[in-house]
Backbone as a printed PyTorch tensor [residue, N CA C, xyz], in Angstrom:
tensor([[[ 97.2480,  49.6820, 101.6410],
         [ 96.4090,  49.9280, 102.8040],
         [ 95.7490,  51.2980, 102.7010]],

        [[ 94.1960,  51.0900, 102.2400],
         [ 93.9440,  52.4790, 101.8020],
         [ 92.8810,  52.9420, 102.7890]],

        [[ 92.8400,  51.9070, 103.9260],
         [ 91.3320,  52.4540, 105.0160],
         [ 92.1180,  53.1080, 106.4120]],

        [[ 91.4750,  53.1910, 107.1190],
         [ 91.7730,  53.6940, 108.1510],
         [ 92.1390,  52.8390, 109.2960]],

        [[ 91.8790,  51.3430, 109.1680],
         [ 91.6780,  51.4110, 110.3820],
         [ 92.4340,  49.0260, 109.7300]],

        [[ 92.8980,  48.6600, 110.4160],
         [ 93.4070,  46.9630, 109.8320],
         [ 92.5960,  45.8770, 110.6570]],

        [[ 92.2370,  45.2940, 110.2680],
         [ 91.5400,  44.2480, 111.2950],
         [ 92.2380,  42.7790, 110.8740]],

        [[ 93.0150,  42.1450, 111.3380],
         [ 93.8280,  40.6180, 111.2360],
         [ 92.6760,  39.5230, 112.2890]],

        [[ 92.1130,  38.5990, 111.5750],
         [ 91.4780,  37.5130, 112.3860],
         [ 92.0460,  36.3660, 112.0980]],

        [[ 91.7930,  35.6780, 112.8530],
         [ 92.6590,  33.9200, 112.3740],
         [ 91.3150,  32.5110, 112.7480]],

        [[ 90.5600,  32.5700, 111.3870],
         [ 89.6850,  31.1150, 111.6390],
         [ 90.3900,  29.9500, 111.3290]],

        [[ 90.1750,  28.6080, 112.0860],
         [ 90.7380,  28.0070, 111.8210],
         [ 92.1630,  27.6970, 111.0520]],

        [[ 92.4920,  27.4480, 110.0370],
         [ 93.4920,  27.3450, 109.9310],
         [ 93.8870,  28.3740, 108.1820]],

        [[ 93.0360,  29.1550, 107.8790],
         [ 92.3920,  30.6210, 107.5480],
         [ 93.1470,  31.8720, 108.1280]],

        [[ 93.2500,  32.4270, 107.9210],
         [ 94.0100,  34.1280, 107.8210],
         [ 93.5060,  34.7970, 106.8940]],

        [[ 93.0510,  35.9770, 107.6600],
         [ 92.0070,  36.8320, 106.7540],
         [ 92.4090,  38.1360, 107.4870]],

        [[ 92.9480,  39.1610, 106.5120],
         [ 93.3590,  40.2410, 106.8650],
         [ 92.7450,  41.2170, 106.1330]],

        [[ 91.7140,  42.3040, 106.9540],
         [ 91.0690,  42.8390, 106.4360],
         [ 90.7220,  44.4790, 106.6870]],

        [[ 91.1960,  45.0180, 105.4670],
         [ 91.2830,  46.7560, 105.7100],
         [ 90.1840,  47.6300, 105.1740]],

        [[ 89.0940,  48.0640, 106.0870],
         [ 88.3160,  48.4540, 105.3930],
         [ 88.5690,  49.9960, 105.5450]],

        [[ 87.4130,  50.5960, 104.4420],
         [ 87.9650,  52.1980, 104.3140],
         [ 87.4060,  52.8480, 102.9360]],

        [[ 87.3720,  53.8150, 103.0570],
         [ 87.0140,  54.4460, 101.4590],
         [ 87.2360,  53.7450, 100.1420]],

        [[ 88.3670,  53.2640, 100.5450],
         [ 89.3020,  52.9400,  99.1760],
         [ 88.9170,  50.8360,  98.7740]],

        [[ 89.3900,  50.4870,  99.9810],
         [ 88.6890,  48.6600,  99.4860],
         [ 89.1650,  48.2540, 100.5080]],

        [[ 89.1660,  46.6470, 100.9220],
         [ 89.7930,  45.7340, 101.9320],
         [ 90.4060,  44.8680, 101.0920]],

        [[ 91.3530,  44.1700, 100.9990],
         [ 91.6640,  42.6470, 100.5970],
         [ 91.4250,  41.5600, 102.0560]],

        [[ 91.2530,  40.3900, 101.9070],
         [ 90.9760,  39.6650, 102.1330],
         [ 91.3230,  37.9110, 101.6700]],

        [[ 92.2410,  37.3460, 102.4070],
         [ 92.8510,  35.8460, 102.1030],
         [ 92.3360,  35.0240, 103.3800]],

        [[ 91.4560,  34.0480, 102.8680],
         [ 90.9470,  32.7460, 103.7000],
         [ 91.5460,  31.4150, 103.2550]],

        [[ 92.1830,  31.1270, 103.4670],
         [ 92.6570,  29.5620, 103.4110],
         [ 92.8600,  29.3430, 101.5280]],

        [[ 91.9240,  28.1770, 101.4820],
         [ 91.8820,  27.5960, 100.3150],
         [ 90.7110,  28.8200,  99.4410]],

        [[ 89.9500,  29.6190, 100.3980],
         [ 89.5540,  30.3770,  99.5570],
         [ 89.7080,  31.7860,  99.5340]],

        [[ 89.5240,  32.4970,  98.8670],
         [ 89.6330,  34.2420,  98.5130],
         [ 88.8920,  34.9980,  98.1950]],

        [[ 88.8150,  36.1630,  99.3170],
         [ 87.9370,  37.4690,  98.9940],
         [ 88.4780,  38.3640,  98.9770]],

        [[ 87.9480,  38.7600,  98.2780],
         [ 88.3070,  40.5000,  98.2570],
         [ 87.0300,  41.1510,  98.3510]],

        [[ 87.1160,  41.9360,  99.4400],
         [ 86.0130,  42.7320,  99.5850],
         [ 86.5590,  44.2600,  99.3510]],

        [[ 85.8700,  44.8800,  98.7430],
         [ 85.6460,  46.5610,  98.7360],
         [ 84.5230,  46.9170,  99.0450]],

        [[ 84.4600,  47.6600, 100.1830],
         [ 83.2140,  48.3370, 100.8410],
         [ 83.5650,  50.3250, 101.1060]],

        [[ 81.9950,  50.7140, 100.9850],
         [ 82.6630,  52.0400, 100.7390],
         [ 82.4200,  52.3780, 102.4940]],

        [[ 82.5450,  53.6190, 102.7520],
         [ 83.0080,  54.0300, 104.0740],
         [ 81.8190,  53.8840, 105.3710]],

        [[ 80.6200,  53.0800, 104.9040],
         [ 79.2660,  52.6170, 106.0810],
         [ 79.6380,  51.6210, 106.6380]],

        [[ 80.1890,  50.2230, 106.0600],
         [ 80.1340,  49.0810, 106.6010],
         [ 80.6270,  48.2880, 105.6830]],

        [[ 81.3590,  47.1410, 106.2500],
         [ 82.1260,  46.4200, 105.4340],
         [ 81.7060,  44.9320, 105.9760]],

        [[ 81.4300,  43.7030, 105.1980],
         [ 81.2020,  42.5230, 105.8340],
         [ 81.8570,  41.4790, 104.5100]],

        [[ 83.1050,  40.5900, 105.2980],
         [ 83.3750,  39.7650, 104.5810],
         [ 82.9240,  38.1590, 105.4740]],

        [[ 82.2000,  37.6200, 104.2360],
         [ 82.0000,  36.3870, 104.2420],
         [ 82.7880,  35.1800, 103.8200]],

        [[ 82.8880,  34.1700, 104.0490],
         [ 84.0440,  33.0870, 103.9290],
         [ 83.3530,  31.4250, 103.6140]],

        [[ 84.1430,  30.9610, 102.4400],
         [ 83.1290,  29.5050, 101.9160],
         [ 84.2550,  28.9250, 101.8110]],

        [[ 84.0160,  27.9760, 101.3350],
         [ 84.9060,  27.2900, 100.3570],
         [ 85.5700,  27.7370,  98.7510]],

        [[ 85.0300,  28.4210,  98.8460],
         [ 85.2230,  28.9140,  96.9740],
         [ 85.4770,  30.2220,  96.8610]],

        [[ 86.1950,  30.5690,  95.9230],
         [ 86.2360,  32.2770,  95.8560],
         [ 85.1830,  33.2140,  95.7020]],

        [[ 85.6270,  34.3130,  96.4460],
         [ 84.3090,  35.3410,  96.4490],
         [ 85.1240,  36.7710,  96.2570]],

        [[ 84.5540,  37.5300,  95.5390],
         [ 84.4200,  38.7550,  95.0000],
         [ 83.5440,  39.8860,  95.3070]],

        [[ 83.8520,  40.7950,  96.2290],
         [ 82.3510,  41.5320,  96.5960],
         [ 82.8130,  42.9840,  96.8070]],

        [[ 82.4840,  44.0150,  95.9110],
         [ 82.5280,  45.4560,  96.0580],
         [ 81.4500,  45.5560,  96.2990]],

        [[ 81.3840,  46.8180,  97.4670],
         [ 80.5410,  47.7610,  98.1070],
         [ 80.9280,  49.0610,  97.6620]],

        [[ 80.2520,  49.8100,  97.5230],
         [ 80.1390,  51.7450,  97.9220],
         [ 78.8230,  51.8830,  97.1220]],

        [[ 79.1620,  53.2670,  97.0780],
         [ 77.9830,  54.3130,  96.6630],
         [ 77.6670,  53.7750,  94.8980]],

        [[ 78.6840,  53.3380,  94.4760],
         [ 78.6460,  53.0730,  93.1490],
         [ 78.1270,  51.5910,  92.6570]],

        [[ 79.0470,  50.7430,  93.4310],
         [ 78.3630,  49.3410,  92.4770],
         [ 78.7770,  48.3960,  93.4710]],

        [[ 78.0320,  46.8850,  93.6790],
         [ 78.5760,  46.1430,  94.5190],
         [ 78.4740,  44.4830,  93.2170]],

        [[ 79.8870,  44.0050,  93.6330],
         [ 79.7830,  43.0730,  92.5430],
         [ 80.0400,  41.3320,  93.7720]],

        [[ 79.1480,  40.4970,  93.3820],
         [ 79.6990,  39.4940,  94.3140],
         [ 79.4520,  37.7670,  92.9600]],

        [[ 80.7060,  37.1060,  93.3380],
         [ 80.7300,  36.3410,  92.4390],
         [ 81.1320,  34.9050,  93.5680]],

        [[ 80.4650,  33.9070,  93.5110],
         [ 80.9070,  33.0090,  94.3890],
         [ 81.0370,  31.7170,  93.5990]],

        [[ 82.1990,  31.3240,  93.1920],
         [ 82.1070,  29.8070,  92.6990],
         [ 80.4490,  29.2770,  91.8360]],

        [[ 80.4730,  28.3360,  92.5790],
         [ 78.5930,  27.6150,  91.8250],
         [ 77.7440,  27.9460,  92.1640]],

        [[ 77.8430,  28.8900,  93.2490],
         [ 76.9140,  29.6580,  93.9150],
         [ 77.3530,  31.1510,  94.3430]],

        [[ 76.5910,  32.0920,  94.1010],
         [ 76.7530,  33.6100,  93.2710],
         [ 75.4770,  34.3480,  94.8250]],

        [[ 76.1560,  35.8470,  94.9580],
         [ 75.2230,  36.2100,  95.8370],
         [ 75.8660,  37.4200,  96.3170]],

        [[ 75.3430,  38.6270,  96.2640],
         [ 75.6570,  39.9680,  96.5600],
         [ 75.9550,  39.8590,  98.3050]],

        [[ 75.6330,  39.1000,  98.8060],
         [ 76.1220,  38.6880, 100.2380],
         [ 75.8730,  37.3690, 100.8760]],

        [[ 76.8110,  36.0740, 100.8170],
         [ 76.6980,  35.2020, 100.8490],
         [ 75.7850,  35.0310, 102.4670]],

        [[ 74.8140,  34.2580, 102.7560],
         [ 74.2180,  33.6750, 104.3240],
         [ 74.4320,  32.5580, 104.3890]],

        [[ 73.8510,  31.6880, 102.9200],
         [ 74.2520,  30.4150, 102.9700],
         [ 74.9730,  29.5160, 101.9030]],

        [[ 73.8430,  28.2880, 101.8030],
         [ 74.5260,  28.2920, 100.2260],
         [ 73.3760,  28.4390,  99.1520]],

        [[ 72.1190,  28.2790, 100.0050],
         [ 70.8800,  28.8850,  99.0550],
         [ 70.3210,  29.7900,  98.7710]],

        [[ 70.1640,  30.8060, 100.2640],
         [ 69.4530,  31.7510, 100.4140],
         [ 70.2600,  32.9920, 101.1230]],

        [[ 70.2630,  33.7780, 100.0280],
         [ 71.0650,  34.9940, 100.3590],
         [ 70.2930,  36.2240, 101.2930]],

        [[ 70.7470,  37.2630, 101.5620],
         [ 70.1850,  38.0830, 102.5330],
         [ 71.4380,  39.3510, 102.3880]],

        [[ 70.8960,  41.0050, 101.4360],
         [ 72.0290,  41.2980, 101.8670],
         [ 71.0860,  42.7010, 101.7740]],

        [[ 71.9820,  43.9300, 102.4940],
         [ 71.2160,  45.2720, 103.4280],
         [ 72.0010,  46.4380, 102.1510]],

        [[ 71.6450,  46.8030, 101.3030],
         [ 72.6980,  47.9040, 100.7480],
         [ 71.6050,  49.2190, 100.5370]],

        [[ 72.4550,  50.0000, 101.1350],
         [ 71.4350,  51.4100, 101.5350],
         [ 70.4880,  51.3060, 102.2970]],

        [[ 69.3600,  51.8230, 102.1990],
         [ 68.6010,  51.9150, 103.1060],
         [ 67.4730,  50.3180, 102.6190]],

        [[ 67.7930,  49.7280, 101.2480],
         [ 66.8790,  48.7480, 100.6250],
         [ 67.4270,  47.5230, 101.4870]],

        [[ 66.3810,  46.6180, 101.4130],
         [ 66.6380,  45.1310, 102.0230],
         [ 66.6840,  44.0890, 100.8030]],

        [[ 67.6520,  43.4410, 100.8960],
         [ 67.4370,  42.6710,  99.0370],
         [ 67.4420,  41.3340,  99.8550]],

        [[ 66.4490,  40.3220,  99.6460],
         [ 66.2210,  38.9900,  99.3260],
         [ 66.2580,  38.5890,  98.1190]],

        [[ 67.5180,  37.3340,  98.3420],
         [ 67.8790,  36.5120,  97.2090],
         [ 67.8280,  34.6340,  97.1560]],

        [[ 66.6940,  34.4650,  95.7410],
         [ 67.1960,  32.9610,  96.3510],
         [ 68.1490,  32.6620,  94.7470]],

        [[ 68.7220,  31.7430,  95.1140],
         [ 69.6890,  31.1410,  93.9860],
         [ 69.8960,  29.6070,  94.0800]],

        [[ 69.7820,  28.9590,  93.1090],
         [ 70.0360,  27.5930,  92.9390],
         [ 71.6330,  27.5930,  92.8790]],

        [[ 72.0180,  26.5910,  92.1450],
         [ 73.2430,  25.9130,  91.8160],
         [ 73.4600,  26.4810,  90.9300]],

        [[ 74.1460,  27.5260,  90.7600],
         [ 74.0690,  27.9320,  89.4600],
         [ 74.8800,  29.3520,  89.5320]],

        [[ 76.0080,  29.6470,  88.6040],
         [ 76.8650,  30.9030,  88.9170],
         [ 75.5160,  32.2330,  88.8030]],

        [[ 75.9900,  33.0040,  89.2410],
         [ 75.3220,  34.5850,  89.5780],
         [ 76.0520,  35.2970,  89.4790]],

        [[ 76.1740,  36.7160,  88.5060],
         [ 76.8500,  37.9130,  88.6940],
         [ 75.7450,  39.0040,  89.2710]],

        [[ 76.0580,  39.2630,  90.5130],
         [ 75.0410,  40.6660,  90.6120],
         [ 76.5740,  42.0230,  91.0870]],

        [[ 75.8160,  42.8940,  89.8840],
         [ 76.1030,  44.4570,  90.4880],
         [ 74.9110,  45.4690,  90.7590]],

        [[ 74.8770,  45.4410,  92.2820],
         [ 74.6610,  46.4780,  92.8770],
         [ 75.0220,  48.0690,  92.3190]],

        [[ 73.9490,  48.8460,  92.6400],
         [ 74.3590,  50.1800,  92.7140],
         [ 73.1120,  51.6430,  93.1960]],

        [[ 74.0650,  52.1210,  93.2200],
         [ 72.3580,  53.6410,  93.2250],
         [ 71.7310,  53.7080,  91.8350]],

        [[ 72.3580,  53.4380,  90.9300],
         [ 71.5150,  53.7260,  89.4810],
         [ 71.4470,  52.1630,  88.4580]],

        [[ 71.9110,  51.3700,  88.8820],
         [ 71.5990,  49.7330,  88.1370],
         [ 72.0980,  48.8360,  88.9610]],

        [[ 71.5090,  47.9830,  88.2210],
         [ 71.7810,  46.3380,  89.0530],
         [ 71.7580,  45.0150,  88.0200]],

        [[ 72.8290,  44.1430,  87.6870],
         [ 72.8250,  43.5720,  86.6630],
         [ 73.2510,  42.1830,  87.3090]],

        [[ 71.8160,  41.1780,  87.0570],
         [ 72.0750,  40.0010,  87.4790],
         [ 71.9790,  39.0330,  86.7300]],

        [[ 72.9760,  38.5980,  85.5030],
         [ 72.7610,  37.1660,  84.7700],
         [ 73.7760,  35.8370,  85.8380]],

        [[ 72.3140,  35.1840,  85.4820],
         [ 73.0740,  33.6360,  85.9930],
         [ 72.5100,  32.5920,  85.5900]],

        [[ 73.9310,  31.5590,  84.9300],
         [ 74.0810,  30.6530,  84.6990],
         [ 72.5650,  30.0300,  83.7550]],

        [[ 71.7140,  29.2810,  84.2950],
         [ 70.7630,  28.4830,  83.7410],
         [ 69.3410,  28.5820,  84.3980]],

        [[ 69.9940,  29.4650,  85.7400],
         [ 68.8950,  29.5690,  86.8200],
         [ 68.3800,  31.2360,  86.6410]],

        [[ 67.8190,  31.4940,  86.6260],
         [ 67.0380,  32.7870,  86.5840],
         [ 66.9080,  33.4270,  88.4380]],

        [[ 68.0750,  34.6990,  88.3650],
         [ 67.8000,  35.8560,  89.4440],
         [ 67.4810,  37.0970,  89.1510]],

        [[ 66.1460,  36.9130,  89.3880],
         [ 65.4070,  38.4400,  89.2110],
         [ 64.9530,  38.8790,  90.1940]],

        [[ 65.7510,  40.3640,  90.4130],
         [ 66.0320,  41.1780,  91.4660],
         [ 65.4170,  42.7680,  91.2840]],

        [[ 63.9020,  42.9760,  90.8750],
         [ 63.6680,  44.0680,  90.7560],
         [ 63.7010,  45.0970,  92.4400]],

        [[ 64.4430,  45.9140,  91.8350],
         [ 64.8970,  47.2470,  93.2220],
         [ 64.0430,  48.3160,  93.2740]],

        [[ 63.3090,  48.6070,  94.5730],
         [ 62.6030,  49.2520,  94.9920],
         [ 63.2990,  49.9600,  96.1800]],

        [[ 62.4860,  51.6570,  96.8810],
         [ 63.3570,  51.9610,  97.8860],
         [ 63.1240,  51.0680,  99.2360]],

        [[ 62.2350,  50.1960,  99.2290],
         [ 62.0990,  49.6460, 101.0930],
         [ 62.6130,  48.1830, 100.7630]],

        [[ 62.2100,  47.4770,  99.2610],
         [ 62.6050,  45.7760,  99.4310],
         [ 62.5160,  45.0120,  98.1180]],

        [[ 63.0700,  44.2380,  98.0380],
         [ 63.7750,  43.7530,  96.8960],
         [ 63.0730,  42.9050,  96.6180]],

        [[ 62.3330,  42.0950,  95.7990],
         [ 61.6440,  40.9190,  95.6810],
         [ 62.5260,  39.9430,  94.3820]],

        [[ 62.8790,  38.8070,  94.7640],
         [ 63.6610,  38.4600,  93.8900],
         [ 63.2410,  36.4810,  93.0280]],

        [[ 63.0330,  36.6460,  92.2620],
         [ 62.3090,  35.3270,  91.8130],
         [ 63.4340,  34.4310,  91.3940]],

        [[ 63.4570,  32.8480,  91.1580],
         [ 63.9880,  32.2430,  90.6960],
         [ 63.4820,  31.3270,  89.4190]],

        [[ 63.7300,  31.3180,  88.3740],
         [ 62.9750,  30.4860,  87.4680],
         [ 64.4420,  29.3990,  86.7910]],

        [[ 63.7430,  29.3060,  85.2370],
         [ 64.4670,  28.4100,  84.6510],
         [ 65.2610,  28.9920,  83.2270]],

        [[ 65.3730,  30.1970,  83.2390],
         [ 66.1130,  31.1950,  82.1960],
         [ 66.8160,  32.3750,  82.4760]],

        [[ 67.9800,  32.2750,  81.8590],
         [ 68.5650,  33.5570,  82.2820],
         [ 68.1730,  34.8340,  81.7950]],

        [[ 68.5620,  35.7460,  83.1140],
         [ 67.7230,  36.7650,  82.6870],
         [ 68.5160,  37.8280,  83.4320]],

        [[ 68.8460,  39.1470,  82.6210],
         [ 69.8240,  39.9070,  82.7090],
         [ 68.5970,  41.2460,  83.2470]],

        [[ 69.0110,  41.7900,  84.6320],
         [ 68.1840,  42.7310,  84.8200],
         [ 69.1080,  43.9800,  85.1460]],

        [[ 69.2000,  45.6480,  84.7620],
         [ 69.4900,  46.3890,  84.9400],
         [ 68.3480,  47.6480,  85.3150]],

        [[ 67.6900,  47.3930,  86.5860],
         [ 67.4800,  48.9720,  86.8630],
         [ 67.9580,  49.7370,  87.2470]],

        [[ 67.0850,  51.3350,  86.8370],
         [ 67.6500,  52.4900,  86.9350],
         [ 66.5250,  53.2070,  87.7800]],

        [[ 66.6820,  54.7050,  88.2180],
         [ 65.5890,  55.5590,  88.1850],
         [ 64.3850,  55.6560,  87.7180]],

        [[ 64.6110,  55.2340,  86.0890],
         [ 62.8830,  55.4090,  85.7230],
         [ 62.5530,  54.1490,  84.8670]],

        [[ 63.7930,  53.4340,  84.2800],
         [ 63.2940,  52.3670,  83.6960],
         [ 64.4590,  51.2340,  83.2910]],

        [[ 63.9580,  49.8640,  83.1760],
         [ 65.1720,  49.2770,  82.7080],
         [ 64.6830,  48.2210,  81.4220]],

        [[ 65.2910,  47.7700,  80.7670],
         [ 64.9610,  46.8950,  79.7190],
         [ 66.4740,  45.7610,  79.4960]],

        [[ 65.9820,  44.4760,  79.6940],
         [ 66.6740,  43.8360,  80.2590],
         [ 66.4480,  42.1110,  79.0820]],

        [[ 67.4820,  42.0590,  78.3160],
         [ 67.3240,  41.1210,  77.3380],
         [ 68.6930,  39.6500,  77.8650]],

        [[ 67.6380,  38.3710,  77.7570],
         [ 69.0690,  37.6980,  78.5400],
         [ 68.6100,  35.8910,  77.6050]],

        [[ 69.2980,  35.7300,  77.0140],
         [ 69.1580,  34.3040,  76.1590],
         [ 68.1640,  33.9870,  75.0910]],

        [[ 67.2770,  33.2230,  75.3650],
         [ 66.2400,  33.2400,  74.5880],
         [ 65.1650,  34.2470,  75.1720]],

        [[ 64.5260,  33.9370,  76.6500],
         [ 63.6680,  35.2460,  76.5430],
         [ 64.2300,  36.5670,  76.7340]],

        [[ 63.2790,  36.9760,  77.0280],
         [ 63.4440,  38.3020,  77.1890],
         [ 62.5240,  39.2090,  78.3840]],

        [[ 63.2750,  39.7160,  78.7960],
         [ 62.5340,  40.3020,  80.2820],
         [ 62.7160,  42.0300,  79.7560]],

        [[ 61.6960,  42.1810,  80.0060],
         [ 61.8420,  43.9510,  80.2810],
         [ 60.8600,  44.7110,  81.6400]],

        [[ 62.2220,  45.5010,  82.4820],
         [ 61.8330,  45.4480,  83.4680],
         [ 61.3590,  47.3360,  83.7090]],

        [[ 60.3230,  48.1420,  84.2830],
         [ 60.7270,  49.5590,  84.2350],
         [ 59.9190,  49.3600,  85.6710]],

        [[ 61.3730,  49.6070,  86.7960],
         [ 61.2020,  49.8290,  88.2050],
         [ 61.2000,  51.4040,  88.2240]],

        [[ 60.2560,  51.7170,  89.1530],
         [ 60.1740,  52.9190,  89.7100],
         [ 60.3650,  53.0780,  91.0380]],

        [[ 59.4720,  54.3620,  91.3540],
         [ 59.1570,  54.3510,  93.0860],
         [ 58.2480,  53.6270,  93.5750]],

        [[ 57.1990,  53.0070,  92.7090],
         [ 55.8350,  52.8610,  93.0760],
         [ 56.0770,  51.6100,  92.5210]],

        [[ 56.4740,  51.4270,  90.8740],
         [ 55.9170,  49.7290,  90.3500],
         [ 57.0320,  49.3350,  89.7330]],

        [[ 56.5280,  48.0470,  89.3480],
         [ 57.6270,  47.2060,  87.8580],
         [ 57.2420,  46.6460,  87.1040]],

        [[ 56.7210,  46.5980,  85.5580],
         [ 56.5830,  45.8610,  84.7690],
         [ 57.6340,  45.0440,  84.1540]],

        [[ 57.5240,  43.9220,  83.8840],
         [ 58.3910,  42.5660,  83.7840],
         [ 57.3870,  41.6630,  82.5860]],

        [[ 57.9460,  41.7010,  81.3990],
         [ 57.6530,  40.6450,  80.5720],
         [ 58.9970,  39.3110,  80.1430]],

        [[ 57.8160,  38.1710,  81.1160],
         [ 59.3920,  37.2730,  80.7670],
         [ 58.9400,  36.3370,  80.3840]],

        [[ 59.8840,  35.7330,  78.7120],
         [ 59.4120,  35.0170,  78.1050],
         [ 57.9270,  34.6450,  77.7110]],

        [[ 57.7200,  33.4760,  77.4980],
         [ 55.9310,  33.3450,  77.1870],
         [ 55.2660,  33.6820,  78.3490]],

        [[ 55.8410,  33.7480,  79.1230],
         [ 54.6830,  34.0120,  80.6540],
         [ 54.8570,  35.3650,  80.9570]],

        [[ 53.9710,  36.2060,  81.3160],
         [ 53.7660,  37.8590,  81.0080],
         [ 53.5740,  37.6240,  82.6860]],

        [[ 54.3030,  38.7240,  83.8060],
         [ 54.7270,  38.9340,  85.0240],
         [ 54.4460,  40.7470,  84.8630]],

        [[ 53.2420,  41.4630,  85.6260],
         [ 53.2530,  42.5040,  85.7630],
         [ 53.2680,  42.8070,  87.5400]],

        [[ 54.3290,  43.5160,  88.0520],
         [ 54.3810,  43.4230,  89.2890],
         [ 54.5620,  44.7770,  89.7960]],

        [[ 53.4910,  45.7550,  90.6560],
         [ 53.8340,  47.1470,  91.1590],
         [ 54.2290,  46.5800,  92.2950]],

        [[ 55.7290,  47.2960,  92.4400],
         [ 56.3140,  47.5730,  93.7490],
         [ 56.4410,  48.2780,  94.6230]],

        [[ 55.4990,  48.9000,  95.8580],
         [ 55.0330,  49.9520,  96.3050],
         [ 55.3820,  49.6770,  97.9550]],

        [[ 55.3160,  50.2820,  98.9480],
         [ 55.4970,  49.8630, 100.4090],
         [ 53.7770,  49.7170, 100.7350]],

        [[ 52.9150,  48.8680, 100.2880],
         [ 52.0580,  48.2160, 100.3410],
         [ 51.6390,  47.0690, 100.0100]],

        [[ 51.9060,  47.3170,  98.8960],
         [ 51.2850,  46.1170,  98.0040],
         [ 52.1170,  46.3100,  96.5860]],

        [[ 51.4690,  44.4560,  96.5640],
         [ 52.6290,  43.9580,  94.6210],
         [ 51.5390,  43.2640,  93.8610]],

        [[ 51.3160,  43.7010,  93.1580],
         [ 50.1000,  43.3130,  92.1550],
         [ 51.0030,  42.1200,  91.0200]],

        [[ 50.5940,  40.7880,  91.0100],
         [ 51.4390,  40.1960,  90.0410],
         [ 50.6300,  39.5730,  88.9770]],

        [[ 50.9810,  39.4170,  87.6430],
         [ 49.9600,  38.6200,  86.8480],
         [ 51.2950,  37.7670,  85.9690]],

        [[ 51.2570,  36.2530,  86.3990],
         [ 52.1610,  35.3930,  86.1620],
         [ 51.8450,  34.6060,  85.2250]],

        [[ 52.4000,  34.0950,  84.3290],
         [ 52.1420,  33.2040,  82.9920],
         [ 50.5080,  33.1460,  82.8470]],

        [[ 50.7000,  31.8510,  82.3090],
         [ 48.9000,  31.3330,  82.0110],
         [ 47.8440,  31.2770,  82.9590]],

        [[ 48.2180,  31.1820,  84.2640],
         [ 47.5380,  30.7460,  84.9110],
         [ 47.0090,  32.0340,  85.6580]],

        [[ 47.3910,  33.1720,  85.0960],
         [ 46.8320,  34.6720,  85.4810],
         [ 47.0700,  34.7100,  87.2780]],

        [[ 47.9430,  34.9740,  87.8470],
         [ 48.0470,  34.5160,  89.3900],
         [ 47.4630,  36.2650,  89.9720]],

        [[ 46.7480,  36.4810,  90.5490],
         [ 46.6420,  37.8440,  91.4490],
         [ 47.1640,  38.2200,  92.9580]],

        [[ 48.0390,  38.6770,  93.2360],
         [ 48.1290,  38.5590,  94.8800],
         [ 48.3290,  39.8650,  95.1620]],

        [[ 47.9490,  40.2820,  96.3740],
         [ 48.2130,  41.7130,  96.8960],
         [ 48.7480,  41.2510,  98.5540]],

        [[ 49.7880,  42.0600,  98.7700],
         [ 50.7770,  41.3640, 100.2080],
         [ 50.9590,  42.6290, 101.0190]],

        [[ 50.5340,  43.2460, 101.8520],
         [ 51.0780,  44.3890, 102.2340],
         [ 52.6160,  43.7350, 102.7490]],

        [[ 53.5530,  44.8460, 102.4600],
         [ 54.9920,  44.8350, 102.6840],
         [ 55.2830,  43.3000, 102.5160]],

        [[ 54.8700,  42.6740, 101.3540],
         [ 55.7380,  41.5180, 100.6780],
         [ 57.3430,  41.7430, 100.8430]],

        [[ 57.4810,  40.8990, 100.8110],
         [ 59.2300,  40.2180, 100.8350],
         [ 59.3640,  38.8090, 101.0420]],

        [[ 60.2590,  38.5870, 100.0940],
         [ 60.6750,  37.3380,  99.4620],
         [ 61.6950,  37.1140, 101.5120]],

        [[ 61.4520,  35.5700, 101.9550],
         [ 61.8580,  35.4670, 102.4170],
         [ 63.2150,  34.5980, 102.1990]]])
């Protein structure tokens, strides 16, 4: 018991005992299991059917859910999760997901389904395709190699370039506007304050 403070709830026929605090919470739901570690802002454990895995703090947040994967579970498709001051929209198929969160990277391979999660400071825009694709940004740049293609991603304050596979994706990420140029079909869009809903 390394937080300050114990919180015991009883859903259904579920027991979930949960200590949040500097240090981590554990967490037991029925037939399924979390463990959450959250650092000392806010702690939120979610509950499925399947096991879930989810560190929070300043350092890294890792969430692993059965067949379906998500840095903060909402549903079973469409994720939604708040870390720092960024807003991250996530969609995910059927398909496992590892994402780690953090202040300096973020590493999301999954399964067969493609989650690409380039991080900006106001909002997350996150695509789904048909290849996995391993993304780690940082501060000034990331380069991000995952199966057959290959994605390379260099998020900043302002943009992101993204080459994935045969289809070339150039996307600035700015609190205005996202400039994208998508495979063959050359796509252009400009969104003030885009976000993936």
């Amino acid at each position: 018991m390394n937080g300050p403070a114990v919180t015991n709830a009883t859903r259904g026929n579920a027991e979930i005992s949960v200590i949040p605090g500097n240090a981590g919470t554990d967490a037991t739901l029925g037939p399924a299991v979390i463990i959450v570690i959250h650092g000392p802002v806010e702690m939120t454990a979610i509950h499925g059917t399947v096991a879930t895995a989810v560190r929070d703090g300043f350092a890294a947040t890792t969430a692993t859910l059965g067949l379906v994967a998500t840095p903060a579970p909402l549903g079973l498709v469409r994720k939604t999760v708040r870390i720092g001051s960024a807003v991250t929209d996530v969609t995910i198929g059927v398909a496992r997901n590892n994402v780690t969160h953090g202040s300096a990277a973020t590493s999301a391979p999954s399964g067969s389904v493609m989650n690409f999660a380039p991080i900006g400071l106001v909002e997350i825009i996150a695509q789904t395709g048909n290849a996995m694709v391993g993304v780690v940004p940082g501060n000034a740049g990331t380069t991000a190699a995952a199966g057959m293609p290959v994605v390379q991603v260099h998020p900043g304050l302002a943009e992101m370039d993204a080459t994935i596979g045969n289809a070339v994706e150039i996307a600035r990420l700015g609190n205005a506007e996202m400039d994208a140029l998508i495979g063959k079909s050359m796509l252009h869009s400009v969104a003030s304050g885009l976000k993936v809903a």
